[in-house]
C-alpha positions in Angstrom: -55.8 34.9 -2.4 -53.5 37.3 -0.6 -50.1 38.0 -1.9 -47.0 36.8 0.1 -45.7 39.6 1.9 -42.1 40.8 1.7 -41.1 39.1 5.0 -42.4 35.4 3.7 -40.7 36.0 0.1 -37.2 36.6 2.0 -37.3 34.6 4.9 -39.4 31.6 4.3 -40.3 28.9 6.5 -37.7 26.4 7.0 -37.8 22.9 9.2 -35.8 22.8 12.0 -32.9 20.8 11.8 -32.0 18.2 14.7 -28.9 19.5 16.5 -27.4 16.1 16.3 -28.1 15.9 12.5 -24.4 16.9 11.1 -23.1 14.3 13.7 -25.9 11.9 12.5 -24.8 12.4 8.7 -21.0 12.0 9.6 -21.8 9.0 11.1 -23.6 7.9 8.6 -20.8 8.8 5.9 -18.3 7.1 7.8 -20.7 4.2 8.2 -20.7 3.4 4.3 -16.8 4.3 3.9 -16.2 1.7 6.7 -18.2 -0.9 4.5 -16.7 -0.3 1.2 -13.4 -0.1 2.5 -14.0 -3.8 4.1 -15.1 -4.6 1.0 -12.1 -3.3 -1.0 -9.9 -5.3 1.3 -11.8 -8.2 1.7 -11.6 -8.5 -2.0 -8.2 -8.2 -1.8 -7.3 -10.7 0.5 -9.4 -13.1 -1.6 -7.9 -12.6 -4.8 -4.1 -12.9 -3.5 -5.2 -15.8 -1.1 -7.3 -17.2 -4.8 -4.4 -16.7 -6.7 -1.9 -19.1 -3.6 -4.7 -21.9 -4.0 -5.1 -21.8 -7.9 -1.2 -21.8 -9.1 -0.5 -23.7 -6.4 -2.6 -26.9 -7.6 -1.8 -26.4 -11.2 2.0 -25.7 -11.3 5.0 -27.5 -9.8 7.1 -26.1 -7.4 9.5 -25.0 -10.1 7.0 -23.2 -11.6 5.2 -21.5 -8.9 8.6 -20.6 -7.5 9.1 -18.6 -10.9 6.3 -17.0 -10.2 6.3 -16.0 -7.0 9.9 -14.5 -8.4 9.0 -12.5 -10.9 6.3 -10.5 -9.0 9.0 -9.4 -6.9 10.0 -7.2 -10.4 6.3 -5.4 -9.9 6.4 -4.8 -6.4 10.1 -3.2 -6.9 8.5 -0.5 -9.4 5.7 0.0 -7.4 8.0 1.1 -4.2 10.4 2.9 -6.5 8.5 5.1 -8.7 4.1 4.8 -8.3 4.7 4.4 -4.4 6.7 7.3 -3.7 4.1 9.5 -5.9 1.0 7.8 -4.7 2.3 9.1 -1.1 2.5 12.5 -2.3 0.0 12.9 -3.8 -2.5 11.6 -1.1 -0.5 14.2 1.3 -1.0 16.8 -1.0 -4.9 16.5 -1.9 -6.7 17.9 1.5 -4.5 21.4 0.6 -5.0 21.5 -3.1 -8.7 21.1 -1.8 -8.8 23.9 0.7 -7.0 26.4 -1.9 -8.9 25.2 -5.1 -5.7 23.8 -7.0 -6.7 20.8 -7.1 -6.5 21.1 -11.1 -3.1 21.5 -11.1 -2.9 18.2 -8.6 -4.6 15.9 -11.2 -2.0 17.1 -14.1 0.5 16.6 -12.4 -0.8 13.0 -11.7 -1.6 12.6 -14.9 2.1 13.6 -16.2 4.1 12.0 -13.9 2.1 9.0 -14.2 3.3 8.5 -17.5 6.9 9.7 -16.6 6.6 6.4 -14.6 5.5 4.6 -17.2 8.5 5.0 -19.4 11.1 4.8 -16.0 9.7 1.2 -15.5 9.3 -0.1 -19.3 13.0 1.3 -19.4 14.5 -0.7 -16.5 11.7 -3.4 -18.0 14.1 -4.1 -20.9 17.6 -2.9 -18.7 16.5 -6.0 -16.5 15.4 -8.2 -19.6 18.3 -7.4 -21.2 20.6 -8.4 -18.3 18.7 -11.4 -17.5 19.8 -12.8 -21.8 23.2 -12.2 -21.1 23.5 -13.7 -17.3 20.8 -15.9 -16.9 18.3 -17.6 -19.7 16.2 -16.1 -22.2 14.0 -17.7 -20.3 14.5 -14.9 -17.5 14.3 -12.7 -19.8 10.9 -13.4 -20.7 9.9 -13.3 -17.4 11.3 -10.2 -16.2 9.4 -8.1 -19.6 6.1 -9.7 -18.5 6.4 -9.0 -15.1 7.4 -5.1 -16.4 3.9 -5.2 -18.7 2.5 -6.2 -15.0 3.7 -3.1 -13.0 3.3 -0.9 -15.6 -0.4 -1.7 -15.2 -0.5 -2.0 -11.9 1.7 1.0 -10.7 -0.6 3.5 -12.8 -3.5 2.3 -11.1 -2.0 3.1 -7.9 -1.9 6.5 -8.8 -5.7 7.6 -9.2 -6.4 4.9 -6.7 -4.7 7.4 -3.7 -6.4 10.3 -5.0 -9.4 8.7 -5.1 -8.4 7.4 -1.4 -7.5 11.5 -0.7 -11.4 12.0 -1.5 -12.2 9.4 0.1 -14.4 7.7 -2.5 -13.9 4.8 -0.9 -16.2 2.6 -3.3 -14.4 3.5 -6.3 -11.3 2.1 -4.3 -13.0 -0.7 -3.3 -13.5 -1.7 -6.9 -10.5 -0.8 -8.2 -8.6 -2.8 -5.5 -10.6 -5.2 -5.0 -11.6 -5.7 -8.8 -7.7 -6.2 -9.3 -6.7 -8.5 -6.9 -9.5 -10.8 -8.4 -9.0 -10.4 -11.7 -5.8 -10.9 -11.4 -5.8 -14.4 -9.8 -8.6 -15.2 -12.4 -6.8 -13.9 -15.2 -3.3 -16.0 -14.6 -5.6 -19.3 -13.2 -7.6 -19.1 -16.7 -4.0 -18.8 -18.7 -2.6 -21.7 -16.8 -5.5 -24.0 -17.0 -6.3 -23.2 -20.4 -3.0 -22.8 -22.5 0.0 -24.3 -20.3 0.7 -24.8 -17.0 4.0 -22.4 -17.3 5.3 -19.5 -14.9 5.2 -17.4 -17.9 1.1 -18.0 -19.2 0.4 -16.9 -15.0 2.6 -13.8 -15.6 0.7 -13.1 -18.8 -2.5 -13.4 -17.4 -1.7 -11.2 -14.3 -0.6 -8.8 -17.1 -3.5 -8.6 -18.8 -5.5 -7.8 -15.8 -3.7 -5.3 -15.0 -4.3 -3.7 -18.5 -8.3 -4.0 -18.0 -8.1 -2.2 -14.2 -6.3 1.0 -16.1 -9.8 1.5 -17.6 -11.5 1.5 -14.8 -9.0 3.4 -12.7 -9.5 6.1 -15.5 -13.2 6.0 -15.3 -13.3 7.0 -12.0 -10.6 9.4 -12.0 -12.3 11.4 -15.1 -15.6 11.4 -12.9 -13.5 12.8 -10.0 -12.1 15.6 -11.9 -15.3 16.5 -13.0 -17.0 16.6 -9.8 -14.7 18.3 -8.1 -14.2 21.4 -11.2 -17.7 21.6 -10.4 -17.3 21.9 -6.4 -13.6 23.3 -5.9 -13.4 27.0 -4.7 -11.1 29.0 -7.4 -7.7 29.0 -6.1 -6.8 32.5 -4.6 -3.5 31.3 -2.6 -3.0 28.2 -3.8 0.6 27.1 -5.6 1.3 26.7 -8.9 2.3 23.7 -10.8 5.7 24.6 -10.3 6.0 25.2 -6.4 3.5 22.1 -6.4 5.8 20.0 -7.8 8.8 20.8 -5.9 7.1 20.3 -2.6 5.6 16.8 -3.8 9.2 16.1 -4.8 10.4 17.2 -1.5 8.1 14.9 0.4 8.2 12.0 -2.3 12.2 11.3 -2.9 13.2 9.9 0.5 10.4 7.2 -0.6 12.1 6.3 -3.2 14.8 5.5 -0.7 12.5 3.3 1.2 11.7 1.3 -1.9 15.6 0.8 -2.4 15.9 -0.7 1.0 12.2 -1.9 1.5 12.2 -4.3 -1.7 15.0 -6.3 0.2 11.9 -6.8 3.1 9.0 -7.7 0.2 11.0 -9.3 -2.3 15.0 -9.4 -1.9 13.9 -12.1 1.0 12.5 -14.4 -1.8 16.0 -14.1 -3.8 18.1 -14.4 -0.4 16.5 -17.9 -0.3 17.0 -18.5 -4.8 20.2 -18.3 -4.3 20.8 -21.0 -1.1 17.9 -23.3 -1.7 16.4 -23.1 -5.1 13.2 -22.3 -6.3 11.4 -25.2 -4.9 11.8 -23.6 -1.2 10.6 -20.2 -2.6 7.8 -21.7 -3.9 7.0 -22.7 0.0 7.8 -19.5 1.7 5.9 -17.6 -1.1 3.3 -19.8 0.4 3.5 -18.5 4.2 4.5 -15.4 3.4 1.4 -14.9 1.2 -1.0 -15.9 4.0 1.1 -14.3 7.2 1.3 -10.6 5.4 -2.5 -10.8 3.4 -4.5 -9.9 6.5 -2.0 -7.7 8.2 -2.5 -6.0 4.5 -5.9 -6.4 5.1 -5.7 -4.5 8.4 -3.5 -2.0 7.4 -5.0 -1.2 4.3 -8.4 -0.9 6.4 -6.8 1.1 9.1 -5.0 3.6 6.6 -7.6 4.3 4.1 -10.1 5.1 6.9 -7.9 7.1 9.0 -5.3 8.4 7.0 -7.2 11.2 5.5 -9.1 12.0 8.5 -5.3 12.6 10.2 -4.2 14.5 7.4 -6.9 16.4 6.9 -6.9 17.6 10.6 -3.2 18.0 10.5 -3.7 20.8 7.0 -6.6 22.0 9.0 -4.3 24.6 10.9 -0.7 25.0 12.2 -0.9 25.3 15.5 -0.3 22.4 18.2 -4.1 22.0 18.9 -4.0 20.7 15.0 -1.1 18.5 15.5 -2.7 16.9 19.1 -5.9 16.0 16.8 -4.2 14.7 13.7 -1.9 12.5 16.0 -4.5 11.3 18.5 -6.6 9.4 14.8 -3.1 8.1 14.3 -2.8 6.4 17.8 -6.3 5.0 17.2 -5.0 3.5 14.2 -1.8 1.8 16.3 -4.3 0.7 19.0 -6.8 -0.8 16.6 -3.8 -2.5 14.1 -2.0 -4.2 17.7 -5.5 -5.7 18.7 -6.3 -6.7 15.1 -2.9 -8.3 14.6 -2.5 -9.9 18.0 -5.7 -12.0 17.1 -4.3 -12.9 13.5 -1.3 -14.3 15.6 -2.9 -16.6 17.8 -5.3 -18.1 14.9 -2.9 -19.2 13.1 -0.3 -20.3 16.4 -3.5 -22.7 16.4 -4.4 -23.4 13.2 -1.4 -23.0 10.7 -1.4 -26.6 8.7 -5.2 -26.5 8.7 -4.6 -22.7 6.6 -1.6 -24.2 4.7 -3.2 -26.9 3.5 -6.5 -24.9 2.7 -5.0 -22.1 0.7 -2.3 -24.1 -1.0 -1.3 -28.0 -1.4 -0.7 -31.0 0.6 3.2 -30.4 -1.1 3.8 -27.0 0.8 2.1 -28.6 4.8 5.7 -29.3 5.6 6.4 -25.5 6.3 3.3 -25.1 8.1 4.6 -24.6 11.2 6.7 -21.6 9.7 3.5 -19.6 9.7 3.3 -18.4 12.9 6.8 -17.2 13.3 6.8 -15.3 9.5 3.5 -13.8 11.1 5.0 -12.3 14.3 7.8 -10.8 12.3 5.6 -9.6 9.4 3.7 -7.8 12.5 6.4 -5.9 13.9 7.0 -4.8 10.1 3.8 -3.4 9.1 3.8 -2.0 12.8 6.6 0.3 12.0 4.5 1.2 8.9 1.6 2.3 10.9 4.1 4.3 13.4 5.8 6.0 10.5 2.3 7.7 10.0 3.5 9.9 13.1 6.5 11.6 11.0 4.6 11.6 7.9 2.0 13.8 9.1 4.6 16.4 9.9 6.3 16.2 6.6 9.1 14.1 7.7 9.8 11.1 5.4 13.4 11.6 5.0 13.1 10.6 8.8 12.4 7.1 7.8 15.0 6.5 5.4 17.6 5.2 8.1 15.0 2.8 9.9 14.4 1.2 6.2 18.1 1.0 5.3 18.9 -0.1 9.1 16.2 -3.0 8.8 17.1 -4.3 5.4 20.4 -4.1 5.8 20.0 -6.7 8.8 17.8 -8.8 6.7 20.0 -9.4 3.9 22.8 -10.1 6.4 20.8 -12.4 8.4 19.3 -13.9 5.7 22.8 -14.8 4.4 24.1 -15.9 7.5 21.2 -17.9 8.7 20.0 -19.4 5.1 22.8 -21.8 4.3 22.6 -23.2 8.1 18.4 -23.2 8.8 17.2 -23.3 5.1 13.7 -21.5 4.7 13.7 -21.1 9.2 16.8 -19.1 8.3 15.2 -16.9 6.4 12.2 -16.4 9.1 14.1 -15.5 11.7 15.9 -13.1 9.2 12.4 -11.4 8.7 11.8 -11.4 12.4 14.7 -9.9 13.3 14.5 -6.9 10.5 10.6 -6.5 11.5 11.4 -6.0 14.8 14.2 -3.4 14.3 12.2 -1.7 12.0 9.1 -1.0 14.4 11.2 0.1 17.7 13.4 2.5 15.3 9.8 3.7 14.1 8.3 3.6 17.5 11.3 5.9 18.7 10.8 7.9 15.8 7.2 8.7 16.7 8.7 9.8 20.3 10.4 12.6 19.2 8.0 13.9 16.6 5.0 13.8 19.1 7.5 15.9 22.0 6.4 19.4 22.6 8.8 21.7 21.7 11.1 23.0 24.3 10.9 26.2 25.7 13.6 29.0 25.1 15.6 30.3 27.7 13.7 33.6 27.3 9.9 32.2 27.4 10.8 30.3 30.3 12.0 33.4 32.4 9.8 35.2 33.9 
């Protein structure tokens, strides 16, 4: 047998590879992160639409209107502590990446996670506390389960965006997904099985909550391993200390947004408390449950497909070629969200009692015909979220801190106005009103960031 030579030991055969195949395998990659993240949403949808249909048979109006109150207490820490963070943090994962720090990322996560623990269990009991000496202890109650509720929820949030960042879209989808079930499950079961009170649903919600921090710190662990495996050693990269002040930086003016934004995804719900009673929340929880769950659906598709393709193109270089790339996914994005959203408006212009009825109870039909108008104003809303992507690329997010405060302010003032003369129509036209203000001051927004830069008066003479 003759010896390999010296030539076949160092160079040794190799199959060609297709020229197409990297595109091939980037399609294909995109392919299964397309499905997944369908999935995720479509789970989602389902388990908020599952949660409408279930308390809404078993409870009252009274009741379901408590409910659909106090989950206004876990969206308010979400936008004011986990949001803000989660936003940073899915900014800041393609660089980490690209200068091997992403170690110092995850601790970070990890600590400020639990700083945002404490925050909320701390205005948890502020709030409870307020609620014993204003309202009822029966507030009370409600606002410390719907604390245990965001607690949960909010930390989940956190690895759920990095994971987003790496885009391990099936772990999102489960986590998400998973959540949104379980969580309709969870408070149905309570309800059904121990007493058909606002507080067992709250309970229940809480408790599923709880069991998704497990899995959300599952896949997390198996993130950081795989990536101390794969991650280059950091050579240029920042330390935790220049980390966290440009996180900071590009975090606080969200906290701003979740001032101001709560009045758009939960302040309207108390606007309409304190007119009509919580009967009439109990109905607009209703449509506003099914007019925003599929523009979340869309969105949430849209963003966690594209976001970190824009972001990563945008941290792939300074230069304007970079910025054309990264803002050319984001108009994708726009176009696909206007088609998507333009047919969720006209289903339900024809079909709103039909979905009413379906996803709820013969009680709530009477503000069917709501639907369609919350819709279109819900549209222009999550519009403006999906042109705010423009300024966030570049860094800007104290750029949206007027447009939020601009458009809540004229919801709570047209909500006030319009509530004690319309009722729950009022409160539409409110949301309508503030939607649409919101996505113009966005739209003008993205204007100015997407200008080229002016030439000086010395590169433009000759």
């Amino acid at each position: 047998m003759e010896s390999p030579t010296l030539e076949s030991r160092e160079a040794p055969a190799v199959t060609p590879v297709p020229p197409d195949s990297a595109g091939l395998s980037r399609l294909r990659r995109l392919a299964r992160e397309t499905m997944w993240v369908v999935i995720g949403q479509a789970l989602t949808m389902a388990g908020g639409l599952l949660g409408v249909k279930v308390l809404a048979r078993t409870l009252d109006k009274h009741e379901f209107g408590i409910v659909a109150l106090g989950t206004t207490g876990v969206s308010l820490a979400n936008l004011l502590l986990f949001g803000p963070l989660s936003q940073g943090f899915l900014r800041q994962w393609s660089a980490c990446r690209s200068t091997g720090s992403l170690p110092v990322l995850y601790r970070l996560a990890e600590r400020w996670g639990l700083r945002a623990v404490g925050a909320t269990a701390v205005l948890g009991i502020l709030g409870a506390a307020t609620a014993l000496v204003w309202a009822t202890p029966r507030w009370s109650v409600v606002v410390l389960l719907s604390c245990l509720a965001a607690v949960g929820t909010g930390w989940v949030s956190l690895p759920q965006s990095l994971l987003n960042a790496a885009r391990r879209q099936r772990d999102v989808a489960w986590i998400g997904g998973g959540a949104a079930v379980a969580r309709a499950a969870a408070a149905g079961a309570c309800v059904l099985l121990i007493d058909r009170r606002a507080e067992w649903a709250l309970v229940g919600q809480a408790v599923a909550a709880a069991g998704m921090v497990w899995l959300a710190a599952r896949a997390f662990r198996r993130l950081r391993e795989d990536d101390a495996q794969q991650a280059p050693v950091a050579t240029v990269g920042p330390g935790p200390d220049t980390l966290a002040r440009e996180l900071l930086g590009y975090s606080w003016p969200f906290v701003a947004w979740g001032v101001f934004g709560w009045a758009q995804v939960g302040g309207d719900r108390w606007i309409l408390e304190g007119f009509e009673g919580t009967a009439s929340v109990a109905g607009y929880a209703v449509i506003s449950q099914l007019a925003s769950f599929p523009l979340i659906f869309l969105t949430g598709l849209l963003g966690m497909l594209g976001a970190p393709i824009a972001f990563a193109r945008r941290a792939s270089g300074e230069g304007a070629a970079a910025g054309r790339r990264a803002r050319r996914a984001v108009w994708m994005l726009v176009g696909a969200y206007a088609l998507g959203a333009t047919g969720v408006l006209g289903i339900y212009w024809l079909t709103h009692r039909w979905l009413v009825l379906l996803v709820s109870d013969p009680r709530y039909a009477s503000v069917s015909g709501l639907l369609p108008a919350l819709t279109a104003g819900w549209t222009l809303y999550y519009l403006g979220q999906m042109l705010a992507q423009f300024g966030l690329l570049e860094g800007r997010s104290a750029a949206y801190i007027a447009p939020k405060v601009g458009s809540s302010l004229i919801l709570i003032a047209a909500g006030v106005a319009l509530c004690p003369r319309l009722g729950t129509a009022g409160l539409v036209w409110a949301v309508g009103l503030s939607g649409g203000t919101y996505a113009v001051w966005c739209g003008v927004i993205a204007w100015l960031v997407g200008r080229p830069p002016r030439a000086s008066a010395a590169e433009a003479s000759p």
